[in-house]
C-alpha positions in Angstrom: 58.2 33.4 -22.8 54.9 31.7 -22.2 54.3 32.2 -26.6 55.9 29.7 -27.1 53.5 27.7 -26.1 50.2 26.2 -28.4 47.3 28.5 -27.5 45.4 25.2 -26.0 48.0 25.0 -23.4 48.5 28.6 -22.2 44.8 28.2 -20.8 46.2 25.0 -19.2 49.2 27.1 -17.8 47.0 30.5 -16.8 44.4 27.6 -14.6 47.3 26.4 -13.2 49.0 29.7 -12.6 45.9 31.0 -10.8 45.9 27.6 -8.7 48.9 27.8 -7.8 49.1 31.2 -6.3 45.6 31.1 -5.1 46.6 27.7 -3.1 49.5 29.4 -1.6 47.4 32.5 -0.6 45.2 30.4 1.4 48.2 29.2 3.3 49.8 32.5 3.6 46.6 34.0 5.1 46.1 31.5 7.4 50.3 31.5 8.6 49.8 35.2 9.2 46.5 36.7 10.0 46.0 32.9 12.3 48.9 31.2 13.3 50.7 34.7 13.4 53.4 33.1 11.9 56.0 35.8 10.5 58.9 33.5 9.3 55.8 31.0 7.1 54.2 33.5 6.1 57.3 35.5 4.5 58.3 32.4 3.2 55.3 31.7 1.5 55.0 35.7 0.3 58.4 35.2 -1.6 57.4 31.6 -3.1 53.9 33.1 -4.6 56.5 36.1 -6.2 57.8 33.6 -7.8 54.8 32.3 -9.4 54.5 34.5 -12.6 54.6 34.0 -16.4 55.3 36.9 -18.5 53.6 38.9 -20.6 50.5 38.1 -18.7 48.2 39.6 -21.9 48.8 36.3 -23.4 47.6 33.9 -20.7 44.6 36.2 -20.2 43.7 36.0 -23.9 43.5 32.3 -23.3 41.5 32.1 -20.1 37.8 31.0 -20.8 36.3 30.6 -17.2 32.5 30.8 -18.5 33.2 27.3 -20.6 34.9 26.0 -17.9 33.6 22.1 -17.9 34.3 21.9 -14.3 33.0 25.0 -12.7 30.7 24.5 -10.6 31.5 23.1 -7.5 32.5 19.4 -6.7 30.9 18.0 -3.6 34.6 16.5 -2.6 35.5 20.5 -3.1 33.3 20.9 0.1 34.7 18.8 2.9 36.8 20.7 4.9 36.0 20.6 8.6 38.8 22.5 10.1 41.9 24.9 9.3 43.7 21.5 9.0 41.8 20.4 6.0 42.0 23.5 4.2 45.9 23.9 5.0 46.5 20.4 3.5 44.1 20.5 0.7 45.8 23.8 -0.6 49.4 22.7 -0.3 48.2 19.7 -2.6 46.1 22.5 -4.8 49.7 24.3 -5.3 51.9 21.1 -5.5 49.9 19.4 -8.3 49.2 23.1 -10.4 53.3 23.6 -9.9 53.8 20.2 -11.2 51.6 20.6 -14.4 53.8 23.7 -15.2 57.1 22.1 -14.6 55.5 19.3 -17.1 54.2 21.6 -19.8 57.3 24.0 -19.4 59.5 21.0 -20.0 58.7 21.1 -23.7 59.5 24.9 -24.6 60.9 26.7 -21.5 63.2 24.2 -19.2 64.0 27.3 -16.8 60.4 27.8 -15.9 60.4 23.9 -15.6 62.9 24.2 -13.1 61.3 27.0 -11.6 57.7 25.6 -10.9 59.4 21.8 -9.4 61.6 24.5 -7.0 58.4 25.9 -6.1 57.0 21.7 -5.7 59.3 21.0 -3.7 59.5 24.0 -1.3 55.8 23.4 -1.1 56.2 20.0 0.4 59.1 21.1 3.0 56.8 23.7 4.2 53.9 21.6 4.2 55.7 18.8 6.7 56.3 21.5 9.0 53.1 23.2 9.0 51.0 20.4 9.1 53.3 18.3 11.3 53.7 21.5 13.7 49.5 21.7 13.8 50.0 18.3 15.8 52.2 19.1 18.6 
C-alpha cells in the first residue's frame, strides 16, 4: 500500500520505519535480556510486529543511507549515561518516527495512520511504566 505514496516520501516512511522498530528493539532488549521482564518484553515483541509496510521492495528502492545529510553522528546522539537514558531516549526515537507515519499516512492510507498513532500511544503507556517503575 505504501505506492501510493510520492517516491520522496517512501524514503521518509522507510527512515522512519527503521526508527521505529530499531527504537523499540532497544527497549525490548533491555526488558528481556536486563530487567528479565517477560510481560514488557512480549508486549514490546508484538508492538514491533506491528511495525511493517508492505511490499517492502518499494521502501528499499527508496532508501539512500550513503547521502544521508545527517549520518554521522550528532554529539547530542552521545549522552547517554545509564540504561535510563537510553530507555527514555528510544521510546522518544519510536514515538516521534510513529508519529511522522501516522502524519504521512494520513494523506493516502488512514488505516496505517491509525495504526502507527496505536503504536504512539502504546509507546507512551509503556514508557510511564518503565521509566516510572526504574524509580521505585
Amino acid at each position: 500500500m505504501s505506492n501510493t505514496l510520492p517516491p520522496e516520501l517512501l524514503r521518509v516512511v522507510d527512515a522512519n520505519l527503521n526508527r521505529l522498530k530499531e527504537g523499540i528493539r532497544v527497549i525490548e532488549d533491555i526488558a528481556r535480556y536486563v530487567h528479565n521482564d517477560k510481560e514488557l518484553s512480549t508486549s514490546l515483541k508484538h508492538l514491533r510486529h506491528q511495525c511493517r509496510i508492505e511490499p517492502i521492495e518499494e521502501l528499499l528502492i527508496s532508501r539512500d543511507s550513503v547521502n544521508d545529510v545527517l549520518r554521522p553522528t550528532m554529539q547530542s546522539e552521545m549522552n547517554r549515561t545509564d540504561l535510563r537514558s537510553i530507555l527514555i531516549a528510544n521510546y522518544k526515537r519510536g514515538q516521534e518516527s510513529s508519529r511522522v507515519l501516522e502524519e504521512l499516512y494520513k494523506i493516502v492510507e488512514p488505516s496505517f495512520s491509525e495504526r502507527f498513532k496505536n503504536i504512539r500511544y502504546e509507546l507512551y503507556i509503556l514508557e510511564k511504566k518503565n521509566v516510572l517503575g526504574l524509580d521505585q
